[in-house]
C-alpha positions, 0 to 999 in steps of 0.5 A: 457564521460560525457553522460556515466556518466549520464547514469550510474548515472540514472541507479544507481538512478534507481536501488535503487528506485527499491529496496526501492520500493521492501521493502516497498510492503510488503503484510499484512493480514487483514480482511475486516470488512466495505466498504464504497464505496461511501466515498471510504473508507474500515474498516480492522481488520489488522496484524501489518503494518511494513512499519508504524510502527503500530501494529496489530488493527482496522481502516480506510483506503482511498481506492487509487483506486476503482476497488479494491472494487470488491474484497474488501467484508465484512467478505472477507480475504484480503492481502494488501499495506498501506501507507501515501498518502496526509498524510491520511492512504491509501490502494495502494496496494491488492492482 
């Protein structure tokens, strides 16, 4: 009974990870004004960022990972997911 209930539990918890995980990748458009591999950083004049509450602007960002360079080139139209990471504003997800 009682591994029943864990089970049902994890999936539950499970469940709705998935879901807030879903809300939050939400795509935004941008367009990508500077690249600065080497810093791993990337300048983006982007739409608002619902999931940050920002408007639309100039800025930026980390880069989480590095092979999202290569399709990251100056004056290129780009589709991505920003967040908090460490507290420094990061791209974690692109299209």
């Amino acid at each position: 009974m009682m591994t029943r209930i864990l089970k049902i539990t994890a999936a539950t918890i499970l469940a709705l990870g998935l879901a807030s995980g879903a809300f939050a990748m939400e795509f935004t458009k941008a367009t990508v004004k500077k690249v600065d591999a080497k810093a791993k950083k990337v300048t983006l004049i982007h739409e608002e960022l619902k999931n940050l509450d920002m408007p639309a602007m100039t800025m930026v960002f980390r880069v989480k990972d590095e092979a999202m360079f290569e399709k990251m080139k100056e004056g290129s139209a780009i589709e991505f997911v920003a967040d908090r990471l460490d507290g420094k504003l990061t791209v974690i997800e692109l299209k």
